[in-house]
Structures are given as structure tokens and as C-alpha cells.
ROVODREN-798691 format. One record per residue (C-alpha): residue in one letter; y, z, x; residue number from 1; chain. Coordinates in steps of 0.02 Angstrom, whole numbers. Layout:
N
<node residuo="A" y="Y" z="Z" x="X" num="NUM" cadena="A"/>
...
***
This chain:
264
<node residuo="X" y="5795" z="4932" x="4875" num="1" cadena="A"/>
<node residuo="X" y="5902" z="5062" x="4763" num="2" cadena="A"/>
<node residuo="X" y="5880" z="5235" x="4707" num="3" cadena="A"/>
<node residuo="X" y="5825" z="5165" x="4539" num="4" cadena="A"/>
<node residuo="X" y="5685" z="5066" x="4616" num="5" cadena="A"/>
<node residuo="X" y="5643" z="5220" x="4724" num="6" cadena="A"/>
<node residuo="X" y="5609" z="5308" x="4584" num="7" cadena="A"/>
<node residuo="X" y="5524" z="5199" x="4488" num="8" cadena="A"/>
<node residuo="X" y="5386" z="5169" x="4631" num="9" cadena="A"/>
<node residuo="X" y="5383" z="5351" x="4643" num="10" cadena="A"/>
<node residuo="X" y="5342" z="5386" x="4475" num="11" cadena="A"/>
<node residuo="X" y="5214" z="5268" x="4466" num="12" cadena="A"/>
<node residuo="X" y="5122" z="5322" x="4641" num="13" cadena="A"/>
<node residuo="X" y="5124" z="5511" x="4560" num="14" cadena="A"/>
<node residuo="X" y="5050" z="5456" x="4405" num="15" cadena="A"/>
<node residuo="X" y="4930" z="5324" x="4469" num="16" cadena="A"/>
<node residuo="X" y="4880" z="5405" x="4651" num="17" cadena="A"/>
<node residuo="X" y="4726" z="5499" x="4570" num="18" cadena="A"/>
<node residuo="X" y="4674" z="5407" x="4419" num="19" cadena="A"/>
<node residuo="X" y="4558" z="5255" x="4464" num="20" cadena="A"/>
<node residuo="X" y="4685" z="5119" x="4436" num="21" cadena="A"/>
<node residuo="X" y="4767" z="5078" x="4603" num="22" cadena="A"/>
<node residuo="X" y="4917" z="5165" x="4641" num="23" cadena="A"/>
<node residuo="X" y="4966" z="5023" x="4769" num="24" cadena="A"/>
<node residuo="X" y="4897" z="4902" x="4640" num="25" cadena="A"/>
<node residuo="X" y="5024" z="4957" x="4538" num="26" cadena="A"/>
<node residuo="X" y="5168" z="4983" x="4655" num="27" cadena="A"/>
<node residuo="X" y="5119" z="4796" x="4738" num="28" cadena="A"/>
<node residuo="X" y="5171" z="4747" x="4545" num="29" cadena="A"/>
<node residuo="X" y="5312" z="4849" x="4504" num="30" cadena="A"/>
<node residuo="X" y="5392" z="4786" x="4651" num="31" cadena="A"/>
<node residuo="X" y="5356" z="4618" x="4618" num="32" cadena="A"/>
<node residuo="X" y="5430" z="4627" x="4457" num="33" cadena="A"/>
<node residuo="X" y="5585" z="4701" x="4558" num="34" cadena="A"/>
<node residuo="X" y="5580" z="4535" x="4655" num="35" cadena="A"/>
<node residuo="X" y="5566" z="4662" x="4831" num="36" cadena="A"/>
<node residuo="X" y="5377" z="4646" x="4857" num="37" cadena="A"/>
<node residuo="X" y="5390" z="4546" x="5004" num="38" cadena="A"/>
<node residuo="X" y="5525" z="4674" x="5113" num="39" cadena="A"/>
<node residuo="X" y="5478" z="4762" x="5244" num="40" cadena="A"/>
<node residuo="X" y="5562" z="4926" x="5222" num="41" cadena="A"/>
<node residuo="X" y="5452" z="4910" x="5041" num="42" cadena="A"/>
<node residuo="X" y="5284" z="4892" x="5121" num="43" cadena="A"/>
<node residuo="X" y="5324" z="5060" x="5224" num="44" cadena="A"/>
<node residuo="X" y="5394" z="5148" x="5054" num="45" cadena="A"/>
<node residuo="X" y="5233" z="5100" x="4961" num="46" cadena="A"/>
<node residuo="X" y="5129" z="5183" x="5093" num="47" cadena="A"/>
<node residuo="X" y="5217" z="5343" x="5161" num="48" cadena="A"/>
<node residuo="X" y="5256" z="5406" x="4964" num="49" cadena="A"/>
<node residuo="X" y="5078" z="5425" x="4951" num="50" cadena="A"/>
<node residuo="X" y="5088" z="5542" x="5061" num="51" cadena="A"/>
<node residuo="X" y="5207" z="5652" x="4969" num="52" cadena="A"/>
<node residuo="X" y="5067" z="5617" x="4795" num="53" cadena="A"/>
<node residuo="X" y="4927" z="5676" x="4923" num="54" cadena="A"/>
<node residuo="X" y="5001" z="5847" x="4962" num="55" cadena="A"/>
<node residuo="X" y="4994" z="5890" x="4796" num="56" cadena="A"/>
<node residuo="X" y="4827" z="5910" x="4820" num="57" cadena="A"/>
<node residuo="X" y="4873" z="6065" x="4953" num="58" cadena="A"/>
<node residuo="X" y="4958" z="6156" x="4851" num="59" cadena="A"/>
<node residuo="X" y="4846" z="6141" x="4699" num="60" cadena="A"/>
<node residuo="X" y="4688" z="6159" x="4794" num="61" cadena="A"/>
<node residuo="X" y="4764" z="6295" x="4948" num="62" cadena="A"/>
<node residuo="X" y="4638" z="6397" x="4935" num="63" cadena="A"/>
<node residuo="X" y="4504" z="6263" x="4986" num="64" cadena="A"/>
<node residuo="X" y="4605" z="6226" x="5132" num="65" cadena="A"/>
<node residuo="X" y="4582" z="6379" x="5207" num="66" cadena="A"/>
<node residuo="X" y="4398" z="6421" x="5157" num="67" cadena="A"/>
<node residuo="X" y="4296" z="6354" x="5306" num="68" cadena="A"/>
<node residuo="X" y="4297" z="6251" x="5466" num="69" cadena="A"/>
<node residuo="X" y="4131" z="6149" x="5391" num="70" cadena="A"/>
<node residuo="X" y="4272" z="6092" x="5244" num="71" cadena="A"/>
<node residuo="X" y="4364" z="6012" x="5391" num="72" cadena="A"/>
<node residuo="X" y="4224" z="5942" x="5489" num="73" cadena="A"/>
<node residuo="X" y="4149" z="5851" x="5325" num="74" cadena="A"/>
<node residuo="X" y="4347" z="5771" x="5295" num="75" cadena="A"/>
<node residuo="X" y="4329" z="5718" x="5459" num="76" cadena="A"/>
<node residuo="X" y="4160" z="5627" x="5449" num="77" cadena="A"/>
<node residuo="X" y="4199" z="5557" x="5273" num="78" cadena="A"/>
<node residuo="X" y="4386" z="5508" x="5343" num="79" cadena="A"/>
<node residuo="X" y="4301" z="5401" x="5513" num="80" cadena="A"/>
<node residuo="X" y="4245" z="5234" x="5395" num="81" cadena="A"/>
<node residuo="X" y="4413" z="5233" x="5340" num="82" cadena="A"/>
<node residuo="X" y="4501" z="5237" x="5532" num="83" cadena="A"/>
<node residuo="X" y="4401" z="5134" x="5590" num="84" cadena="A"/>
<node residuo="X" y="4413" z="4987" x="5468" num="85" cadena="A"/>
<node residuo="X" y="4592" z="5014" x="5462" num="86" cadena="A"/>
<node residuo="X" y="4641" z="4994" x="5651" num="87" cadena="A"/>
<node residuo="X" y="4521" z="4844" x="5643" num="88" cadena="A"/>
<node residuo="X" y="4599" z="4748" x="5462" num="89" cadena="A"/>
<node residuo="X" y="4757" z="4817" x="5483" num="90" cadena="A"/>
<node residuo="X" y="4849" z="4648" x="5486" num="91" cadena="A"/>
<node residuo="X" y="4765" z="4570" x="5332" num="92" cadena="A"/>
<node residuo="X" y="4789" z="4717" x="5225" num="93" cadena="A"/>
<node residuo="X" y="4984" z="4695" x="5262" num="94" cadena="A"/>
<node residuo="X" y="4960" z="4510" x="5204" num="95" cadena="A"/>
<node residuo="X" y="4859" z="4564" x="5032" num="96" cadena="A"/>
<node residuo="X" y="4998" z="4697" x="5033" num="97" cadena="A"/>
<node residuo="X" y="5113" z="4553" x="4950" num="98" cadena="A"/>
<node residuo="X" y="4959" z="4465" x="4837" num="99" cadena="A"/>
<node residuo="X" y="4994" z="4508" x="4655" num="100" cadena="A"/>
<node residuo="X" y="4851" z="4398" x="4610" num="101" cadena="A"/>
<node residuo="X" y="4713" z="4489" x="4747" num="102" cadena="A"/>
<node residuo="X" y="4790" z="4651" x="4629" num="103" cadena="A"/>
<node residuo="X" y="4771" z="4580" x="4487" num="104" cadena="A"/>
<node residuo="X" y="4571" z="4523" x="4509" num="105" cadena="A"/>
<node residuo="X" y="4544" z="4682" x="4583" num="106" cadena="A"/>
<node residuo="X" y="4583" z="4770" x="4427" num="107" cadena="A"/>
<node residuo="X" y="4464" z="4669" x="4328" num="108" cadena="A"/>
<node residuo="X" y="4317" z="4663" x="4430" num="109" cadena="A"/>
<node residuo="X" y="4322" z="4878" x="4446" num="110" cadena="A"/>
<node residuo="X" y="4374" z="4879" x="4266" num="111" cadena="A"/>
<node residuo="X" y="4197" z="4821" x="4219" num="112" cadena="A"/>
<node residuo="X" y="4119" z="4940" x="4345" num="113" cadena="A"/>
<node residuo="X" y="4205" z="5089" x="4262" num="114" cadena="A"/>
<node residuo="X" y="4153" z="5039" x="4112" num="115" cadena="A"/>
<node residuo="X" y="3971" z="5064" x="4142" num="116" cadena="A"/>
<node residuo="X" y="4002" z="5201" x="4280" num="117" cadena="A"/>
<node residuo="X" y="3961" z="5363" x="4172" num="118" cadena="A"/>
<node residuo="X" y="3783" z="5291" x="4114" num="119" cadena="A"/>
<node residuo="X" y="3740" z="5210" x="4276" num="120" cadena="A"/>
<node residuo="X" y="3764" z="5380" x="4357" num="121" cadena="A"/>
<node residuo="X" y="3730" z="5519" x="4228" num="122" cadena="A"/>
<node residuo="X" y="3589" z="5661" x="4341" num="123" cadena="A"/>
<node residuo="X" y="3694" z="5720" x="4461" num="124" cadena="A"/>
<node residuo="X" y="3628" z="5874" x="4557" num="125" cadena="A"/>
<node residuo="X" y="3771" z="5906" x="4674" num="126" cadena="A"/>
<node residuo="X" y="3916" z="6004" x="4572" num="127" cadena="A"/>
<node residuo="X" y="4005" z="6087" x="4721" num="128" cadena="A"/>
<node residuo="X" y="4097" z="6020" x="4883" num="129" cadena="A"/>
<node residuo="X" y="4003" z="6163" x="4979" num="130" cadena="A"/>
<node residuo="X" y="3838" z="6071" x="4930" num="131" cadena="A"/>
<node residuo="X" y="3884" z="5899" x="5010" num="132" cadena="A"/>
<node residuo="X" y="3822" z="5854" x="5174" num="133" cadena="A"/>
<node residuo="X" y="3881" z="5772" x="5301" num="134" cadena="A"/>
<node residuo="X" y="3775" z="5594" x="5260" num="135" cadena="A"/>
<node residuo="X" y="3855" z="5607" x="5097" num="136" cadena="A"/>
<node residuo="X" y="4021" z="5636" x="5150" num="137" cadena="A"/>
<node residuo="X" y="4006" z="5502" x="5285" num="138" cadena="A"/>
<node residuo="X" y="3948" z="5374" x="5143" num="139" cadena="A"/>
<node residuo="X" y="4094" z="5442" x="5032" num="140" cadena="A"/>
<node residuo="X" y="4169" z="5384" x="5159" num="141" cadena="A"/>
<node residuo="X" y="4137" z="5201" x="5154" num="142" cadena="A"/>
<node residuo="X" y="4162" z="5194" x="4968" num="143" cadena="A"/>
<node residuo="X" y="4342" z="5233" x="5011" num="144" cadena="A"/>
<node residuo="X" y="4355" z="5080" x="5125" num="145" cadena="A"/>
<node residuo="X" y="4349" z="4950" x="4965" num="146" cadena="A"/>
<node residuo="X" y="4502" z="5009" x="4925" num="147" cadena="A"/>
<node residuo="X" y="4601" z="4924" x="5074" num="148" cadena="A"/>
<node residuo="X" y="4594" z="4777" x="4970" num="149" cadena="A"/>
<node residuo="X" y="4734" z="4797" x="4846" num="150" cadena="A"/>
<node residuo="X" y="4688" z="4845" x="4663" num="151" cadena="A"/>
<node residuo="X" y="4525" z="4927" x="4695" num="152" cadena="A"/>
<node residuo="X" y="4576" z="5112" x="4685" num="153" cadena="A"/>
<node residuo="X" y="4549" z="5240" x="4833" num="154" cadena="A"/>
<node residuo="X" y="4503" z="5363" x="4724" num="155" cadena="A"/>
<node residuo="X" y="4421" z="5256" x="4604" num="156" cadena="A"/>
<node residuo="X" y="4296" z="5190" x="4759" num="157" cadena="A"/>
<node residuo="X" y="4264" z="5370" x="4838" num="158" cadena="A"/>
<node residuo="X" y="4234" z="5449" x="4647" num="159" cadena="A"/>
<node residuo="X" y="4095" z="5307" x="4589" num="160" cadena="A"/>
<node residuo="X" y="4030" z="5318" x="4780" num="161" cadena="A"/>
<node residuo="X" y="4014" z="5518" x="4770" num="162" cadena="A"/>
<node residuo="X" y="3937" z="5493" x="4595" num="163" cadena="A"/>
<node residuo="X" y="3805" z="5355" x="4636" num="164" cadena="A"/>
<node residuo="X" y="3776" z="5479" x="4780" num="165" cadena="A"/>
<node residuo="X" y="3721" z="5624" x="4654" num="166" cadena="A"/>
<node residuo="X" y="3883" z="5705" x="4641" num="167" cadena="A"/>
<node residuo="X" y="3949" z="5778" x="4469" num="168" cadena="A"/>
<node residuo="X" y="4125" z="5693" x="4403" num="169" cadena="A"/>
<node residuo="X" y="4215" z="5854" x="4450" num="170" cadena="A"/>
<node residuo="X" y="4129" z="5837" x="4604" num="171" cadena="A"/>
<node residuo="X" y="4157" z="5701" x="4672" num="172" cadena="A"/>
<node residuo="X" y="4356" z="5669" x="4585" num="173" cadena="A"/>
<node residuo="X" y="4389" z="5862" x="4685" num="174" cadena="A"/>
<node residuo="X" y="4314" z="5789" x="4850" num="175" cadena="A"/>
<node residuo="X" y="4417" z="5613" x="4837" num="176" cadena="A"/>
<node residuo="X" y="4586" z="5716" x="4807" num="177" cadena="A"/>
<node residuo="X" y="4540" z="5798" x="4975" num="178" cadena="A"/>
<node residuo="X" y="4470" z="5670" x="5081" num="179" cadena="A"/>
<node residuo="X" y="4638" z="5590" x="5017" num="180" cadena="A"/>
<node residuo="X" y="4742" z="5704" x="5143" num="181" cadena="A"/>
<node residuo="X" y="4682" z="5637" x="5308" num="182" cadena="A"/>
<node residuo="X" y="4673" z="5476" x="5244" num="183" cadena="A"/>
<node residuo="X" y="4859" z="5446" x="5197" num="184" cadena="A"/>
<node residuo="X" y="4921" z="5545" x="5342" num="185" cadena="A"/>
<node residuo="X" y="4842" z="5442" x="5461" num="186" cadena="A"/>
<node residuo="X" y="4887" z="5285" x="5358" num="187" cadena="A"/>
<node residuo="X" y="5083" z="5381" x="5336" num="188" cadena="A"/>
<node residuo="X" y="5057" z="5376" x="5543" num="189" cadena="A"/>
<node residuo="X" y="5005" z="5195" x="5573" num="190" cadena="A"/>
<node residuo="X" y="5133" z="5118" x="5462" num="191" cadena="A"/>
<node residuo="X" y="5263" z="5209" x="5540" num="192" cadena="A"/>
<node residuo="X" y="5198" z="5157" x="5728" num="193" cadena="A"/>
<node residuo="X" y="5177" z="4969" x="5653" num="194" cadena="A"/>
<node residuo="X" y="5355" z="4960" x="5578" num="195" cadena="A"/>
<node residuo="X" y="5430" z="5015" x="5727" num="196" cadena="A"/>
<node residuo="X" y="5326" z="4902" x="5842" num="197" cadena="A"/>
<node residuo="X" y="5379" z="4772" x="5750" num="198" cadena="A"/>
<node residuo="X" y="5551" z="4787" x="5792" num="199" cadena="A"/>
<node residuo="X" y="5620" z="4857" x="5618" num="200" cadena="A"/>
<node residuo="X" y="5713" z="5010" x="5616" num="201" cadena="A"/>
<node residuo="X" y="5739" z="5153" x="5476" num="202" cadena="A"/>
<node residuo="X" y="5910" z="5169" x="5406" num="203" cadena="A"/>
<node residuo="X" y="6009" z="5342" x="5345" num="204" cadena="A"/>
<node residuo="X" y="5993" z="5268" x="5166" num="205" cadena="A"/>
<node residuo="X" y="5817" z="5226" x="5176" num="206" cadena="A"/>
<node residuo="X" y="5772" z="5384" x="5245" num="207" cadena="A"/>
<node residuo="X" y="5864" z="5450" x="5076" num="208" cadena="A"/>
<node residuo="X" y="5754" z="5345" x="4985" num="209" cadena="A"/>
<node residuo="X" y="5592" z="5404" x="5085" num="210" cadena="A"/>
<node residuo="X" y="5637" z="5583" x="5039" num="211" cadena="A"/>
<node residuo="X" y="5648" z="5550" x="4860" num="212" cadena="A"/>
<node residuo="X" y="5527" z="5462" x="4832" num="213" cadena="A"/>
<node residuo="X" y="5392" z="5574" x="4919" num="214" cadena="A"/>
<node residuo="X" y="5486" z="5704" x="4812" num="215" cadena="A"/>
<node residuo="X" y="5465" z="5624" x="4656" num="216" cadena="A"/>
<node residuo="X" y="5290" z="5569" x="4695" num="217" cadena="A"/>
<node residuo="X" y="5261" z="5759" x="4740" num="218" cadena="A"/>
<node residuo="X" y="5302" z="5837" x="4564" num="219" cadena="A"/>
<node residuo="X" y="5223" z="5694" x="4464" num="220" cadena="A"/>
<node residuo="X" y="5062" z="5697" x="4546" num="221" cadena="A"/>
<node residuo="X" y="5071" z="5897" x="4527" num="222" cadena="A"/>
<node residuo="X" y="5046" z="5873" x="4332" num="223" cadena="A"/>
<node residuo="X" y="4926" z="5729" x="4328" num="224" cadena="A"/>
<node residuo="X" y="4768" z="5801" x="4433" num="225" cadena="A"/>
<node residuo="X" y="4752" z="5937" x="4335" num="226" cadena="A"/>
<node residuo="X" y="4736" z="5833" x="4175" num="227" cadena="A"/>
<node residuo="X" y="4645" z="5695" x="4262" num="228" cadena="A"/>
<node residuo="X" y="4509" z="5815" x="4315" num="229" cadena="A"/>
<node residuo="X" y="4528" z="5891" x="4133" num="230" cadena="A"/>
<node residuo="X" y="4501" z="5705" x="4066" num="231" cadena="A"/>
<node residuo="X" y="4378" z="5667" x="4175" num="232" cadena="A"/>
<node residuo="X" y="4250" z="5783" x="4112" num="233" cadena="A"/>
<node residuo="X" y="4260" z="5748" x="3933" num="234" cadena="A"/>
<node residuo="X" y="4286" z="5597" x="3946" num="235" cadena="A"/>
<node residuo="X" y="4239" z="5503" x="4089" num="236" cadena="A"/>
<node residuo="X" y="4297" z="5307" x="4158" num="237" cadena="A"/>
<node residuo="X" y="4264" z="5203" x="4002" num="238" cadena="A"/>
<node residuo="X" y="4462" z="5238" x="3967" num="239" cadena="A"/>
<node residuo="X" y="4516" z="5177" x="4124" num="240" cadena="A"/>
<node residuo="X" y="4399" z="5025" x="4145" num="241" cadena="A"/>
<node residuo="X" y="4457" z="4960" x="3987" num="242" cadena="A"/>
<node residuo="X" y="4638" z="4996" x="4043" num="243" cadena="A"/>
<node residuo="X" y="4591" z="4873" x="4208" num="244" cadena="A"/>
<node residuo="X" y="4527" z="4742" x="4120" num="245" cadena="A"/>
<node residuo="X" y="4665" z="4727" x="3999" num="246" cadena="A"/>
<node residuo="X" y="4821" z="4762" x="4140" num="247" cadena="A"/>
<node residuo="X" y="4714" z="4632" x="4263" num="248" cadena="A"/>
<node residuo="X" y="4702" z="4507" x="4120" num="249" cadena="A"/>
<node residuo="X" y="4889" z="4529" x="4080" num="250" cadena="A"/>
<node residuo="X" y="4949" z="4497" x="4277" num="251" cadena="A"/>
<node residuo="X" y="4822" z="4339" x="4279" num="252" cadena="A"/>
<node residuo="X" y="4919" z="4246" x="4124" num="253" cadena="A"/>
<node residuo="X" y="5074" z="4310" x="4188" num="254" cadena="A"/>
<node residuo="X" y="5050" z="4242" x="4353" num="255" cadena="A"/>
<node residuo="X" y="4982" z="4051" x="4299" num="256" cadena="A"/>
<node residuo="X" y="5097" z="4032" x="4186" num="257" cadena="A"/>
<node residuo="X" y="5242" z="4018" x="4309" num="258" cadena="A"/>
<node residuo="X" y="5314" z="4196" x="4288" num="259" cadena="A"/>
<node residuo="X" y="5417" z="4241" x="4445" num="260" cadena="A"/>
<node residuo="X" y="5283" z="4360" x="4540" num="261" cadena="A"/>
<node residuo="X" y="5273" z="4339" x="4715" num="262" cadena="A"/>
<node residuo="X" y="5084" z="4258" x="4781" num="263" cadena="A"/>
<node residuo="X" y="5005" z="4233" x="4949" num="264" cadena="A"/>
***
């Protein structure tokens, strides 16, 4: 993996982190394309530059960080799904990790969701995070966990989950970004224990690369929540579903007819 490729991947996860497309989806492709999919050191990259995406979502949103303990204690409930499911399907999300094709399907099958999202769920009565309780943020929570299989979306998942739970757009996209912080760092923390346990090592160049690309993913996500969020509310999903369905579509013909992507 070179600097180019590092900053490729990291452009992608900043602009694709918090729109409902699959940031991973997409990095599982890009990669793929780059013929490095299958690489260890890869696998890690994909993961821990989300983190450096996710803290955007500090700095934009510092003030909510700092408001009230209850802010913390509902992450934590909504964030528990998410652990658990992960320590326990930890070793077939690595193998899906590789699966252009479980990416590609994935994209297509929540492409038609999105597309029907905003009139499925159009009365919402909750508008604020302070007005979520902790049932709701625990079954946030397990909207989140569809997006261990590649493609789905993490935000994607937890925004249609807060939404079919009576949250507003704004609402629930604000409450995904934050949930989003626990959830990376502990996934930033378990990759990093599972690499290691595994016998691989980190080299002074790939540490280079983990920098800049967290970097990179940093500043690019900066300028995409705001007009995600901005988006969002005029707009809302149809966009993005049909954007899905078409990039799915596109992987699926690419794959059977024999292009070089790697497949489990």
C-alpha cells in the first residue's frame, strides 16, 4: 500500500463515513480495484481511518460533548448491541471484509429501502437528542448492527432505525454521527488487539500511512456533515437510494463478467 492509495481510501472514508452509502462498502471496492483488498495491513487501514472521519464529529458537535452525563449514558446503551455482536461475529466480518460481491448486494437491497424511507417514516415527534430515551437509544442501537455486514451503511442503519423510531431526519442523522464515536473507537481498539494477536506487526511506513490517512479522513469528513445534514433536510434519502442501486448494479456486472475484483 502507497501514499497514493492512502489517500485515496482516505478521501473516500471522509466523504462516505456519514452519508448512507457504506464507507467500508466503498473502501472494500476501491481497494479491490487497487488489487490490495485482501492485505492485512489494508483491513486495519480501512477500519482505524474511520476513526480519524468520526472525530470530526467532536469538533463540530463539542459543545454536545460536554452538555450532560445522561448524553453519555444514552451512547453507552445505544453503543452495547454493537459490542456485543462484534466480539461475538468478529471473525466473519473479517471474511465479508474481502467480499466485493456481499458489498455490492448490500448496496442494492438498502438502495430500495432509501428510496421509500422519507414516506414510510414522515410523523416524527422526537426532534431533539435530549428527547430520546434510553429504549430508543438502545434500539438505535441494533439498527447499527446491520451494518457489520459490508455495504449496508452504519449510519444509513442507525438514521432509518432512529426514524422508524419517531425521530426527525436531523434527529436521528445528529444522534448516528455521535453514537458513531464509541463505536469506531472500540472497533479502532479491537482491530488493533486482533492484528497484533495475529502475529502481524505495524511498520514505521505504515504508521505514516495510518497518520495520513486519519488526517485526510479528518478534514474531508469536516466539510461533508455539515452539508449532509443540510441535504438531508431538504432533501431526504431518495438521492442516495438511487445512487445504491445504480453503484450496486454497476459492481454486480462488473464482477460476472470476469473483471479482476477480488470474491469470497
Amino acid at each position: 500500500m502507497n501514499f497514493l492509495q492512502t489517500i485515496i481510501l482516505a478521501v473516500i472514508e471522509g466523504l462516505t463515513e456519514f452519508l448512507p452509502v457504506s464507507s467500508t462498502g466503498h473502501m472494500i471496492i476501491a481497494s479491490s480495484f487497487m488489487g490490495i483488498a485482501s492485505d492485512p495491513f489494508v483491513k486495519l487501514f480501512t477500519i482505524v481511518i474511520q476513526l480519524g472521519a468520526i472525530l470530526s464529529v467532536v469538533v463540530l458537535y463539542f459543545k454536545r460533548f460536554f452538555k450532560s452525563l445522561d448524553f453519555y449514558f444514552k451512547l453507552l446503551v445505544a453503543f452495547i448491541p454493537a459490542a456485543v455482536f462484534g466480539l461475538l461475529l468478529s471473525d466473519k466480518i473479517d471474511e465479508l471484509l474481502e467480499s466485493p460481491l456481499t458489498v455490492a448486494v448490500s448496496l442494492v437491497v438498502g438502495g430500495v429501502i432509501l428510496l421509500f424511507v422519507d414516506k414510510w417514516f414522515n410523523n416524527p415527534v422526537i426532534d431533539r437528542e435530549e428527547d430520546i430515551n434510553y429504549l430508543t437509544a438502545f434500539k438505535i442501537g441494533f439498527f447499527q448492527c446491520l451494518a457489520m455486514i459490508p455495504g449496508v451503511s452504519r449510519s444509513g442503519a442507525s438514521i432509518v432505525g432512529g426514524m422508524s423510531l419517531k425521530l426527525s431526519r436531523k434527529a436521528a442523522a445528529e444522534f448516528s454521527f455521535f453514537l458513531a464515536v464509541p463505536t469506531m473507537f472500540a472497533a479502532t481498539a479491537k482491530k488493533l488487539f486482533d492484528f497484533y494477536k495475529e502475529g502481524h506487526t505495524i511498520t514505521t511506513q505504515e504508521i505514516q500511512l495510518l497518520a495520513v490517512g486519519n488526517i485526510v479522513a479528518f478534514i474531508v469528513a469536516l466539510l461533508a456533515i455539515k452539508s449532509f445534514i443540510g441535504y438531508l433536510n431538504k432533501n431526504g434519502f431518495r438521492m442516495f437510494g438511487w445512487y445504491r442501486i445504480i453503484a450496486g448494479l454497476i459492481i454486480i456486472a462488473l464482477i460476472y463478467s470476469g473483471h479482476n475484483l477480488q470474491i469470497i
